[in-house]
MARKE-693496 format. One line per field, with one value per atom (N, C-alpha, C, O): residue number from 1; atom name; x negated, y negated, z negated. Coordinates in pm, whole numbers, plus 50000, padded with zeros to 5 digits. Layout:
N
pos: NUM,...
site: CA,...
c1: X,...
c2: Y,...
c3: Z,...
END
This chain:
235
pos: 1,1,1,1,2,2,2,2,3,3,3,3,4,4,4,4,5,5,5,5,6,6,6,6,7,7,7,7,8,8,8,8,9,9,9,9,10,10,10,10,11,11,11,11,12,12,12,12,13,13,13,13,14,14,14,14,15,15,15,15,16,16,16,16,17,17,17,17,18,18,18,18,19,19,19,19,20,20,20,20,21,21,21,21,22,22,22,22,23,23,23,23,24,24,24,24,25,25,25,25,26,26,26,26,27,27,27,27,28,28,28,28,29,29,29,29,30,30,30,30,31,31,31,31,32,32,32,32,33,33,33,33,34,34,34,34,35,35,35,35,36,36,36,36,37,37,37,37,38,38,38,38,39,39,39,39,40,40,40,40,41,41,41,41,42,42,42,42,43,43,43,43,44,44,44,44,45,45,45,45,46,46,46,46,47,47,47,47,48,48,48,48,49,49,49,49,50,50,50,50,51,51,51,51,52,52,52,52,53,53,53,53,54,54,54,54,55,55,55,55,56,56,56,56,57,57,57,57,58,58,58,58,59,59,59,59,60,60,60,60,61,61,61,61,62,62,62,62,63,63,63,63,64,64,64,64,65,65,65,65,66,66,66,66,67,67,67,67,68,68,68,68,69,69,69,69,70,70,70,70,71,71,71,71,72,72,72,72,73,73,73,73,74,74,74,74,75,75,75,75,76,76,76,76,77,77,77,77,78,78,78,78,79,79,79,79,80,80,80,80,81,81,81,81,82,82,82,82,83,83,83,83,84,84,84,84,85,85,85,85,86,86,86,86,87,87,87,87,88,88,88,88,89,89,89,89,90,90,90,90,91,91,91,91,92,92,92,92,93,93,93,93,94,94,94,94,95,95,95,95,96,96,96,96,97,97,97,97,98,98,98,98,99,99,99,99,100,100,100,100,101,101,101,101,102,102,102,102,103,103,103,103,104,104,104,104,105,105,105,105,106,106,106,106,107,107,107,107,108,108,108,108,109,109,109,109,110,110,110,110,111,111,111,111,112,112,112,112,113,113,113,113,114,114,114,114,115,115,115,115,116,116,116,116,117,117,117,117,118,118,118,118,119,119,119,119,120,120,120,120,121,121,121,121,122,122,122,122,123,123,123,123,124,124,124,124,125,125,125,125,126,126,126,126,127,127,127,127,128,128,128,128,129,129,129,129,130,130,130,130,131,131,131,131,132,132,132,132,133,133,133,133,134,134,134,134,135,135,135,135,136,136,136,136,137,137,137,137,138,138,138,138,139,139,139,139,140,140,140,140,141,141,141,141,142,142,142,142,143,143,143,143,144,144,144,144,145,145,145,145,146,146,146,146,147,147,147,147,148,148,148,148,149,149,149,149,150,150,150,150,151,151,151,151,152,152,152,152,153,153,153,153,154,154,154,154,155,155,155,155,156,156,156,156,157,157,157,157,158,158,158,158,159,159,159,159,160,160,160,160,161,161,161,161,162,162,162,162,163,163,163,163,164,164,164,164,165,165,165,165,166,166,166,166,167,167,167,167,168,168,168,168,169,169,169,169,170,170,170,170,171,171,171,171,172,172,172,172,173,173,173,173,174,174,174,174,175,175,175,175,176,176,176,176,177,177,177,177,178,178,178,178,179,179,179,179,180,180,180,180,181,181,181,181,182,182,182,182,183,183,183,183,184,184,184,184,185,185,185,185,186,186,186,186,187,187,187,187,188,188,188,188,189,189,189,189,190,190,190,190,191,191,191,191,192,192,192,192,193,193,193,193,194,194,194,194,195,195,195,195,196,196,196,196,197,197,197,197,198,198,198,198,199,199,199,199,200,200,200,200,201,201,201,201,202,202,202,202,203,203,203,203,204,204,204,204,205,205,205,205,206,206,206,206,207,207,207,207,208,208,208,208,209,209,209,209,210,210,210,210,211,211,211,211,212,212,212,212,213,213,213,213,214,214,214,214,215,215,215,215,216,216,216,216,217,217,217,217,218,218,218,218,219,219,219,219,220,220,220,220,221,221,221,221,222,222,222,222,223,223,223,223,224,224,224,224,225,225,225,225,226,226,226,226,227,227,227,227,228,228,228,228,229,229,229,229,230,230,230,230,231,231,231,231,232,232,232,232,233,233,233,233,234,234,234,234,235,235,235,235
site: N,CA,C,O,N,CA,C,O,N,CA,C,O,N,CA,C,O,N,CA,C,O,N,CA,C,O,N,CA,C,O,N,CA,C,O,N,CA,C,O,N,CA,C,O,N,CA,C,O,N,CA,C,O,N,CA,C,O,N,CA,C,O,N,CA,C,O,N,CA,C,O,N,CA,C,O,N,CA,C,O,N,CA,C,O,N,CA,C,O,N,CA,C,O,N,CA,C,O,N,CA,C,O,N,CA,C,O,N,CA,C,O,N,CA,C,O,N,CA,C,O,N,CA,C,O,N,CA,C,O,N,CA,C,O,N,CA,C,O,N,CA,C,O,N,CA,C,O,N,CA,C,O,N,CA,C,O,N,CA,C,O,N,CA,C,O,N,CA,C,O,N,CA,C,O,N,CA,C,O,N,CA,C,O,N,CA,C,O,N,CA,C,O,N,CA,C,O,N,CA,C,O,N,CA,C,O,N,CA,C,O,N,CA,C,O,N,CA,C,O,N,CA,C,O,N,CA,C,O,N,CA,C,O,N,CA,C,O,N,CA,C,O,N,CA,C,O,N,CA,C,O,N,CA,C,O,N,CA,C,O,N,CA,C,O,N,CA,C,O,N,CA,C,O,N,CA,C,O,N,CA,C,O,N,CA,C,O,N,CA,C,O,N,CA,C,O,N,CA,C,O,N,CA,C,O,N,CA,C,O,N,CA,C,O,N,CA,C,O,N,CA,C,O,N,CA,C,O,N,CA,C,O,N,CA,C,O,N,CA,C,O,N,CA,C,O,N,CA,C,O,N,CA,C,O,N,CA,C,O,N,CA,C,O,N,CA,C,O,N,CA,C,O,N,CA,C,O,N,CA,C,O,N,CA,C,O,N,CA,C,O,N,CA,C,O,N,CA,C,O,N,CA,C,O,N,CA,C,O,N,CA,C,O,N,CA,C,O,N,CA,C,O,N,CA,C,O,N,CA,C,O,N,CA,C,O,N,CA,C,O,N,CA,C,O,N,CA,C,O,N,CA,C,O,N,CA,C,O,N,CA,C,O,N,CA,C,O,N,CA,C,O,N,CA,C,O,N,CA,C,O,N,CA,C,O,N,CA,C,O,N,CA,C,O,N,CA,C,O,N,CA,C,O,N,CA,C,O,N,CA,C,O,N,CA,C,O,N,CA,C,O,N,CA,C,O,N,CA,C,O,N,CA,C,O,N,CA,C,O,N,CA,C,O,N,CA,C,O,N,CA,C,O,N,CA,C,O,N,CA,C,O,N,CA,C,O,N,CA,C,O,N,CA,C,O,N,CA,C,O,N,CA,C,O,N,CA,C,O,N,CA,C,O,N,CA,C,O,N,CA,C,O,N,CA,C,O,N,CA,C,O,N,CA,C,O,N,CA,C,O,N,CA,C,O,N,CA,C,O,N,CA,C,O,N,CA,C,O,N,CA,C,O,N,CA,C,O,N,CA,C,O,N,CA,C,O,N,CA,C,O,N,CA,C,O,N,CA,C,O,N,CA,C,O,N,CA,C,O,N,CA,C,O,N,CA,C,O,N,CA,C,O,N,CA,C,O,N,CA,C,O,N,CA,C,O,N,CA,C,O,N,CA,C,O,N,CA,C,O,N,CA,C,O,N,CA,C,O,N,CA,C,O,N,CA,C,O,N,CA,C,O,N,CA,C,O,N,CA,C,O,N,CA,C,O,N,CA,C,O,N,CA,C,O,N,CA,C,O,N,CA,C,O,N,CA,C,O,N,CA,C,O,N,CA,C,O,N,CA,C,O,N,CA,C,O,N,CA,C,O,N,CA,C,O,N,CA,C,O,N,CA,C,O,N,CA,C,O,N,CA,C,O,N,CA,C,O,N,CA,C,O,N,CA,C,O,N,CA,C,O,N,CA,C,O,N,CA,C,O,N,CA,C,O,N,CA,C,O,N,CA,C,O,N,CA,C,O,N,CA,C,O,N,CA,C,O,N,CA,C,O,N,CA,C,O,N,CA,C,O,N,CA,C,O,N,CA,C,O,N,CA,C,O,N,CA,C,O,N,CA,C,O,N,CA,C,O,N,CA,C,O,N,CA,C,O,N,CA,C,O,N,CA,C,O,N,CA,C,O,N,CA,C,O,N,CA,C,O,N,CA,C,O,N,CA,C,O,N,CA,C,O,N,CA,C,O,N,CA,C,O,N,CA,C,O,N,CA,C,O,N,CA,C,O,N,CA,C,O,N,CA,C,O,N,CA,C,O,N,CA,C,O,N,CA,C,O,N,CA,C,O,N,CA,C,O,N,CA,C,O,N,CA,C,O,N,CA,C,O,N,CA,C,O,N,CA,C,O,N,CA,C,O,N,CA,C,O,N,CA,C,O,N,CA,C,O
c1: 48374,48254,48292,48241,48382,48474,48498,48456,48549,48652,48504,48508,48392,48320,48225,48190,48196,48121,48218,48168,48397,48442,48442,48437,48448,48439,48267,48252,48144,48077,48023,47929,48156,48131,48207,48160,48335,48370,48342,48363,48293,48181,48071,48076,47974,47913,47967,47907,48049,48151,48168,48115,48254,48288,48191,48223,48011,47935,47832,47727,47948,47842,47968,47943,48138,48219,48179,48067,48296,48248,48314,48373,48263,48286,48458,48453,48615,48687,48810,48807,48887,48987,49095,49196,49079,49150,49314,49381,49379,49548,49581,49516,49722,49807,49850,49932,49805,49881,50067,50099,50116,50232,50302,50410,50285,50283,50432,50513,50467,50621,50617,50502,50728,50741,50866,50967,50858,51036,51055,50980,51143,51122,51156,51239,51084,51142,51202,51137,51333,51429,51391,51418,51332,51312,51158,51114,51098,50975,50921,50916,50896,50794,50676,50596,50710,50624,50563,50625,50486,50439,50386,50317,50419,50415,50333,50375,50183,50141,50152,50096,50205,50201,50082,50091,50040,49913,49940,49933,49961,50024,49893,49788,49929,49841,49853,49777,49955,50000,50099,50174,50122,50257,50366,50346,50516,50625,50680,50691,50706,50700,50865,50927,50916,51061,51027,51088,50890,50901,50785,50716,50786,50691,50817,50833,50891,51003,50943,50827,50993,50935,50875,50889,50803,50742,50581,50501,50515,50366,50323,50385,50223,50174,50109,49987,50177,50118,50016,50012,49872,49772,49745,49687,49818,49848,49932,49992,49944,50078,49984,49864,50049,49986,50076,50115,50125,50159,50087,49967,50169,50090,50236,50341,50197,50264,50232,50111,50325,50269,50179,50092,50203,50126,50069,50008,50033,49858,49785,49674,49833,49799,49665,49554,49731,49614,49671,49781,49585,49635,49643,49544,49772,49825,49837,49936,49723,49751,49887,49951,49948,50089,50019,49912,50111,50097,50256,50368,50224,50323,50349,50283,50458,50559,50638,50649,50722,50812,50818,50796,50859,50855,50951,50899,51073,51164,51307,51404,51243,51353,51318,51198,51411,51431,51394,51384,51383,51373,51231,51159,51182,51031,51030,51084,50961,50941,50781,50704,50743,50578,50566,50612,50520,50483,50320,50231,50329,50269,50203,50266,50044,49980,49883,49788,49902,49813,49593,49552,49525,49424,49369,49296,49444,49474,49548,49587,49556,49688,49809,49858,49833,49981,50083,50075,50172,50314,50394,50504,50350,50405,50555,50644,50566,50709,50696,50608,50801,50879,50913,50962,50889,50936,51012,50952,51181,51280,51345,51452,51268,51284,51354,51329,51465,51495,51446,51438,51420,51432,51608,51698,51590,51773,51770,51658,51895,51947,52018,52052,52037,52077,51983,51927,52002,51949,52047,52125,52061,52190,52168,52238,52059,52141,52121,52114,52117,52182,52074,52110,51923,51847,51809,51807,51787,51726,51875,51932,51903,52028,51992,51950,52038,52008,52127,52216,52162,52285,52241,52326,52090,52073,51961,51870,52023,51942,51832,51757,51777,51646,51554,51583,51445,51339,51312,51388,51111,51081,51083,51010,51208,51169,51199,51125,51344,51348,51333,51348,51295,51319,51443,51481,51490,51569,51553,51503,51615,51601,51564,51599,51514,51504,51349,51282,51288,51197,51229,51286,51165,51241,51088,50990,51123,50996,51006,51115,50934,50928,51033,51060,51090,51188,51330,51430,51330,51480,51514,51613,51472,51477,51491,51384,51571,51584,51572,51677,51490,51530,51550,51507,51645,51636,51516,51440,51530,51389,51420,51435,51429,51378,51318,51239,51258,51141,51179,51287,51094,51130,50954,50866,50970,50812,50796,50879,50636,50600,50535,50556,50453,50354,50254,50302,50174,50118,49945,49896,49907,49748,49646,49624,49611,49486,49372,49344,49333,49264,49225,49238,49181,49085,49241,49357,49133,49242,49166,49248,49098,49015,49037,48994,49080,49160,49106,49158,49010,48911,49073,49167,49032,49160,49106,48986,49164,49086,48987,48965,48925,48686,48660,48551,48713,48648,48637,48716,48526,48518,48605,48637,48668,48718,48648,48699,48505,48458,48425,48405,48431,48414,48571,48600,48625,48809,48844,48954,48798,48804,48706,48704,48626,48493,48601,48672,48600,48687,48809,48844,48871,49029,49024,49118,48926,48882,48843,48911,48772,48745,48892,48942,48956,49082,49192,49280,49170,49263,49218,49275,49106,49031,49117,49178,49064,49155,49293,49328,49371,49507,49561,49678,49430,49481,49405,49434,49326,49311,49404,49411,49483,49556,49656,49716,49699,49851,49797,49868,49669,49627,49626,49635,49606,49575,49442,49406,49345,49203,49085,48981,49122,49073,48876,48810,48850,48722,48659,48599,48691,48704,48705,48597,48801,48876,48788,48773,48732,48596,48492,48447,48455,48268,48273,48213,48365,48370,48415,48392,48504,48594,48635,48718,48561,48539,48699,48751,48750,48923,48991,48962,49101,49162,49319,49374,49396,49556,49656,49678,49702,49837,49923,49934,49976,50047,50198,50248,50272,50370,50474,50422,50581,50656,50715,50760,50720,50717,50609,50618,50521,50385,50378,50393,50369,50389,50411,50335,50590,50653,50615,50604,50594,50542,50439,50423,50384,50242,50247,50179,50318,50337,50393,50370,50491,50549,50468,50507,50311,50276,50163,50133,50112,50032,49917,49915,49826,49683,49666,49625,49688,49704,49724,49844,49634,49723,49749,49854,49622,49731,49700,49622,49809,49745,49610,49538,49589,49439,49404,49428,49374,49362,49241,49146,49202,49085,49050,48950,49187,49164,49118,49100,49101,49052,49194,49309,49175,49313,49397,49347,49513,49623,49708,49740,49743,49794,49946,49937,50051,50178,50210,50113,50318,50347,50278,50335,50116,50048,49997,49934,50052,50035,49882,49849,49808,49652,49563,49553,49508,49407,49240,49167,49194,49063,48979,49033,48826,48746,48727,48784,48586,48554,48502,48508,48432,48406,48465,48397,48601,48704,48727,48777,48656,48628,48764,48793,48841,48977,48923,48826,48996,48940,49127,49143,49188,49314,49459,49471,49560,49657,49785,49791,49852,49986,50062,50087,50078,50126,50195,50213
c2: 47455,47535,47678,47773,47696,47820,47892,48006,47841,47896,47976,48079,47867,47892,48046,48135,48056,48173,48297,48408,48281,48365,48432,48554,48334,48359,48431,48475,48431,48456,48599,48662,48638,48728,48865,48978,48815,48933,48951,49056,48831,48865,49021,49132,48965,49058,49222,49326,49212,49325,49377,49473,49282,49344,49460,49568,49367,49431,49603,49660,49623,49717,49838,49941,49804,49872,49976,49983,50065,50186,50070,49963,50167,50116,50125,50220,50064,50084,50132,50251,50074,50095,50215,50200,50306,50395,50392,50487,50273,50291,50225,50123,50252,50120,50161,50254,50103,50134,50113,50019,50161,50090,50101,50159,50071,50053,50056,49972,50148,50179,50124,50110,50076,50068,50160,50147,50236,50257,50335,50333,50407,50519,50659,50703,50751,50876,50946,50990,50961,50980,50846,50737,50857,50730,50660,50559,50744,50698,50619,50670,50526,50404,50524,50611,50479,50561,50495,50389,50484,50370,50490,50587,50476,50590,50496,50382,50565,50513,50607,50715,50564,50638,50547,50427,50586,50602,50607,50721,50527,50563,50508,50461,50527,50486,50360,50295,50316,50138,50130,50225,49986,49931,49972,50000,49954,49976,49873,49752,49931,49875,49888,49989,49820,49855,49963,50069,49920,50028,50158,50216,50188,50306,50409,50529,50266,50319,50463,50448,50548,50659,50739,50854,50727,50831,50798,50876,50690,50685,50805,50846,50838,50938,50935,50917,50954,50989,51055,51176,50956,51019,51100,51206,51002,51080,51021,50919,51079,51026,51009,51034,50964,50963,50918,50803,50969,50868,50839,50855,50800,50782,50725,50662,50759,50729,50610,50593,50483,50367,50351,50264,50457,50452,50539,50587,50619,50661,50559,50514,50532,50485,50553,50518,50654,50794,50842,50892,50839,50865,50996,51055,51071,51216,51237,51194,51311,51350,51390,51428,51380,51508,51527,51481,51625,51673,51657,51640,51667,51615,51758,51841,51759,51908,51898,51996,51774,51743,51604,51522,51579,51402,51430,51440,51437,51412,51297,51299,51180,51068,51018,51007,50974,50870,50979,50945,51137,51225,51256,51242,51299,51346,51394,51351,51486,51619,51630,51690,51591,51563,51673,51672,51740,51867,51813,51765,51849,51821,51982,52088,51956,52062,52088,52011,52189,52150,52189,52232,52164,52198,52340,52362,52426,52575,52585,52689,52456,52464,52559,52594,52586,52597,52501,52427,52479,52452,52353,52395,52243,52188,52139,52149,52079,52039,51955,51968,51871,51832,51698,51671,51608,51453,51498,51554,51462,51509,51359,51317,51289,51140,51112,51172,50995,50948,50774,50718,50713,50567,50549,50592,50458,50419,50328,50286,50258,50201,50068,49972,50075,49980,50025,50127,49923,49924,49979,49894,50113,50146,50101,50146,50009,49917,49719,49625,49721,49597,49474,49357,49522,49398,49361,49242,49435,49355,49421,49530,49293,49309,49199,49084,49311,49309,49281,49304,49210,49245,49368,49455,49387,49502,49601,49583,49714,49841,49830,49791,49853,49830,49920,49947,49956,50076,50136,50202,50085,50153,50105,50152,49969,49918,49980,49958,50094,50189,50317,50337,50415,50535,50564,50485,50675,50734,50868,50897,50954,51111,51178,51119,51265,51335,51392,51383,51464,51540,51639,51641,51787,51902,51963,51964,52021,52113,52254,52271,52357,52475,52595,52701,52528,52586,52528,52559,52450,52412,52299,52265,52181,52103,51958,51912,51904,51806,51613,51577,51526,51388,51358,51419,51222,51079,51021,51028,50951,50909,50781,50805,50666,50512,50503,50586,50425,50336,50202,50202,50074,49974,49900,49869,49897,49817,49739,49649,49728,49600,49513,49400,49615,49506,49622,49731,49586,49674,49618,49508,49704,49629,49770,49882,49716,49817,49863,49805,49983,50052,50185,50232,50236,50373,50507,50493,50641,50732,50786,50854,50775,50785,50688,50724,50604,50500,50382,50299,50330,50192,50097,50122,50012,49870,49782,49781,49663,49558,49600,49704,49517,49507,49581,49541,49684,49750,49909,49957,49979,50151,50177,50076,50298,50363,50327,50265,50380,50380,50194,50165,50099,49991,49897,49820,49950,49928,49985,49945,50073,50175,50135,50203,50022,49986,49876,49896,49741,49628,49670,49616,49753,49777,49838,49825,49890,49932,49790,49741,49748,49555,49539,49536,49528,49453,49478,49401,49588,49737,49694,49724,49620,49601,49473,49445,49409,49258,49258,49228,49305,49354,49426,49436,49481,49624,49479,49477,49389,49262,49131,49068,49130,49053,49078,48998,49194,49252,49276,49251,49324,49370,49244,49258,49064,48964,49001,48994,49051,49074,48942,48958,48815,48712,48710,48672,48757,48788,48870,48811,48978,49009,48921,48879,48896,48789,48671,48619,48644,48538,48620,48617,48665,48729,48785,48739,48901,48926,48905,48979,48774,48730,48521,48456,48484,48346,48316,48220,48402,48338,48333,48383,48244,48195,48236,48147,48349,48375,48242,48205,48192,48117,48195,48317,48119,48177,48167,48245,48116,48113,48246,48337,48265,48362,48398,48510,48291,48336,48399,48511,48349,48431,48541,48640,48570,48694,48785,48880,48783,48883,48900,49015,48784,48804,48882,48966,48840,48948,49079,49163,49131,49277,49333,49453,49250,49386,49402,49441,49353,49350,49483,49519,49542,49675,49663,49621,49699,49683,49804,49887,49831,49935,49946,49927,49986,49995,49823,49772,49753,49600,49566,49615,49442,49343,49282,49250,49271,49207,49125,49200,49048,48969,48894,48933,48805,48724,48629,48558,48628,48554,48630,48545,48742,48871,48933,48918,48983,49068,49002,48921,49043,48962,49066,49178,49005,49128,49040,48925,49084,49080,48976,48946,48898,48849,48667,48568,48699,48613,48524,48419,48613,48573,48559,48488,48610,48626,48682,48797,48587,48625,48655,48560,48795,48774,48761,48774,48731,48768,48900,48975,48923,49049,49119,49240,49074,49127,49144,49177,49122,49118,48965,48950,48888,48767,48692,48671,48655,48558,48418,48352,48380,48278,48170,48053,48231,48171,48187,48300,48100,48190,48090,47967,48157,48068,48081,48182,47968,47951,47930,47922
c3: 50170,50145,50106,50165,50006,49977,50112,50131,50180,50274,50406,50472,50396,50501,50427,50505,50284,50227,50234,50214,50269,50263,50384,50397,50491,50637,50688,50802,50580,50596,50569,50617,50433,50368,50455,50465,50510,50569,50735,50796,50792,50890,50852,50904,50736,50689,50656,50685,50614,50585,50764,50819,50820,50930,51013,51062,51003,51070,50991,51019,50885,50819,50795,50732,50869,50899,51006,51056,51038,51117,51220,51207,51341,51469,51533,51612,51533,51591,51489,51457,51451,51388,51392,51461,51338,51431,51404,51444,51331,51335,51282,51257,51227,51153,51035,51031,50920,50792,50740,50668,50763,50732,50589,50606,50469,50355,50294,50334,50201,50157,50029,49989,49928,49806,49779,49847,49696,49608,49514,49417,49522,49445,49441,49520,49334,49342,49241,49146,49254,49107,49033,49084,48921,48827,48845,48790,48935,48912,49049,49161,49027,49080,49197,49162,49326,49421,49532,49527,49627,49694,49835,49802,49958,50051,50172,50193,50272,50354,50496,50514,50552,50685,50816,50839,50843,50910,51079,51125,51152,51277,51372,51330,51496,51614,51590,51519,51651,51657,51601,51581,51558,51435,51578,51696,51465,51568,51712,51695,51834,51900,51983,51951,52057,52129,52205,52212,52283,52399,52360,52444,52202,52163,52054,52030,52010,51925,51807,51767,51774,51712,51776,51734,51875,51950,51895,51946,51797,51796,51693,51595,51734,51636,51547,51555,51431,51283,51262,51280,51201,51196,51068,51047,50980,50818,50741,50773,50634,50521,50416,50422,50320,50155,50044,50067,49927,49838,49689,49666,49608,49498,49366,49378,49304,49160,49116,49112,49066,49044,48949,48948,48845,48675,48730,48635,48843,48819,48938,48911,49038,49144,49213,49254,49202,49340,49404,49382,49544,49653,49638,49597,49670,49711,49866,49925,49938,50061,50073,49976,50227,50270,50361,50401,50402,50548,50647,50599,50779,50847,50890,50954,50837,50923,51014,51088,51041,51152,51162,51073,51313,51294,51452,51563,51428,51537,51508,51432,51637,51635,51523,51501,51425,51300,51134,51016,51218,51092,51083,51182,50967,50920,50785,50682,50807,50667,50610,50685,50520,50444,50347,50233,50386,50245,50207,50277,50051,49962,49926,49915,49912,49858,49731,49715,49644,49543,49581,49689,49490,49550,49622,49718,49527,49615,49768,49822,49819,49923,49976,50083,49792,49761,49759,49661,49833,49873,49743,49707,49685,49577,49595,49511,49733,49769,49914,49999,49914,50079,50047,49938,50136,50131,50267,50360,50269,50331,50390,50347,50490,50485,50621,50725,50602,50747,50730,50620,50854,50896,50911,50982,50799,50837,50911,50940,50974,51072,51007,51076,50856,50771,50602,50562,50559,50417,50312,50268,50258,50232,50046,49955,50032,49880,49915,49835,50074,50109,50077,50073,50053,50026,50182,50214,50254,50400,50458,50449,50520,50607,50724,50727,50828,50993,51025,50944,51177,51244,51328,51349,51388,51450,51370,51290,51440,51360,51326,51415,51207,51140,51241,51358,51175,51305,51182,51111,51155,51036,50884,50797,50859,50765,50651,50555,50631,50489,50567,50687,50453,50441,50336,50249,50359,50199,50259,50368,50154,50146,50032,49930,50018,49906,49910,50013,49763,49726,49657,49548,49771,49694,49684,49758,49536,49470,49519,49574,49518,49555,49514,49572,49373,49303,49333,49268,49425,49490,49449,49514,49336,49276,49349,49388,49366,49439,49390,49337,49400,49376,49479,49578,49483,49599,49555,49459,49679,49721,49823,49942,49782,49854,49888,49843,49990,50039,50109,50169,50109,50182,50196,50115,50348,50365,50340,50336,50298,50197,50335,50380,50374,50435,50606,50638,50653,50762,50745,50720,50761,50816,50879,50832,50976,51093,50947,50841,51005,50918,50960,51073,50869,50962,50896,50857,50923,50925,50749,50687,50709,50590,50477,50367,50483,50378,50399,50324,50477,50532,50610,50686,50548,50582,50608,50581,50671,50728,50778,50838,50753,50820,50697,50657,50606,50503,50561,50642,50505,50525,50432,50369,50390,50277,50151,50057,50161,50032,49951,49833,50081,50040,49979,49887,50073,50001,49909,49869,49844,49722,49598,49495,49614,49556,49499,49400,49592,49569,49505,49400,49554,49476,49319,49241,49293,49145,49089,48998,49122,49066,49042,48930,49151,49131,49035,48997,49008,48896,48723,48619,48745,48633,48554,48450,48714,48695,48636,48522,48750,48681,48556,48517,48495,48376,48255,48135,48309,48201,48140,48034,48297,48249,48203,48132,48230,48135,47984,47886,47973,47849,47739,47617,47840,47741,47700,47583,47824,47805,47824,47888,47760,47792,47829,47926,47728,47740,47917,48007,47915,48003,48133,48174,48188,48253,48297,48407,48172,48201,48206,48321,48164,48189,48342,48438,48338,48504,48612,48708,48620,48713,48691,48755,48604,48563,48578,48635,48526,48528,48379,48271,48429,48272,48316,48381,48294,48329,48288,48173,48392,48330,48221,48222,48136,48031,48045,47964,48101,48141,48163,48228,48129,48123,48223,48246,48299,48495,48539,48589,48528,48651,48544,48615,48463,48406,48395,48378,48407,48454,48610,48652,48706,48828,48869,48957,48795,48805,48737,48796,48610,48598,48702,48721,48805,48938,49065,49175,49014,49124,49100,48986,49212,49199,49279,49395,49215,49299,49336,49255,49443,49522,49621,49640,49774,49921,49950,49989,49919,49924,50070,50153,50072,50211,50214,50120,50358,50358,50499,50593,50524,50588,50639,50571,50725,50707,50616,50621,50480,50431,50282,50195,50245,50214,50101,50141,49996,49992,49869,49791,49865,49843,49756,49797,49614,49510,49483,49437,49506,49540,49622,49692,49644,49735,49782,49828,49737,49747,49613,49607,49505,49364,49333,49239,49394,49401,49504,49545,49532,49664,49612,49584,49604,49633,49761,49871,49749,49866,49833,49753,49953,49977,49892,49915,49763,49685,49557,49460,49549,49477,49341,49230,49439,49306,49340,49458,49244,49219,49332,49296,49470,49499,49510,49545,49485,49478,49380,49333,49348,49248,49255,49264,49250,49292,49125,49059,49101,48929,48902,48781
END
């Protein structure tokens, strides 16, 4: 019965979406210097053998894990395995440069290929206007079709931006030990356990996966529906 109100719900959703998906999200985790960064590149279609780096980037974005807001870039170069993202402030003054390549190996050895990776890391650097340089990681989390405006899955922007604030709530309750909470707006009770715990602090409600089975906050640790209600939890 669950499964059939969920299938009903993003039917509904689907039909109150804009018309036609316009691309592919492809979703980064890593970091920059010390800080926790999460990067979306925005392409025509996911990667392909016979499209290789030639699809076109409709947009970039990143975000800081402890604020989790989206920071437009802009695309300055995108030749072969290399690409350059400048960052602007609201004056569209010149804040800095994401100086990024697609490696060919994982150069700290967690995904290991016998053949050349495509788009699964980035590395490179972020240089500020004053010459200032960090490294800079990335390794993909995940992909999902979506618009060029921030709309994912069968969601518009502003409706994926609606649900993902629910979900931020959720998440900023259960780290907090916001029990009350937890129940009045989400009829949930957190496992207490010192595993799902720590499991669930590395996970980020942000940019998540989403599916027909509706969206999914780390590596399946929690599934909501469409309206961000807890319908699953792995313990």
């Amino acid at each position: 019965m669950r499964k059939l109100v969920l299938m009903l719900s993003i039917a509904l959703c689907l039909g109150a979406a804009k018309p036609g998906l316009a691309g592919w999200h492809s979703e980064y985790t890593g970091t920059l210097g010390d800080k926790e960064i999460g990067l979306t590149i925005i392409k025509e279609k996911p990667f392909s053998k016979e499209k290789k780096f030639g699809d076109s980037i409709l947009a970039t974005k990143y975000y800081y894990r402890e604020q989790l807001e989206d920071i437009p870039l802009k695309q300055k170069s995108h030749a072969g395995r290399d690409i350059v993202l400048e960052e602007y402030d609201a004056e569209n003054n010149l804040r800095g440069a994401f100086k990024l390549s697609f490696q060919k190996q994982d150069p700290k050895g967690i995904l290991k290929s016998k053949d050349d990776l495509q788009e699964s890391v980035l590395t490179g650097t972020w240089q500020d206007t004053d010459g200032n340089e960090q490294a800079v990681y990335l390794r993909q989390t995940h992909g999902v079709t979506g618009e060029v405006d921030g709309g994912r899955c069968w969601m518009t922007a502003d409706r994926y931006k609606e649900v993902q604030n629910k979900i931020k709530r959720f998440h900023a309750a259960v780290m907090n030990k916001n029990a009350e909470l937890l129940r009045t707006e989400f009829n949930y009770e957190a496992p207490t356990s010192e595993r799902w715990l720590k499991s669930f602090s590395e996970t980020t409600p942000h940019n998540m996966f989403c599916n027909y089975k509706g969206l999914m906050l780390g590596r399946g640790l929690v599934w909501f529906d469409p309206d961000g209600n807890v319908i699953q939890q792995t313990k």
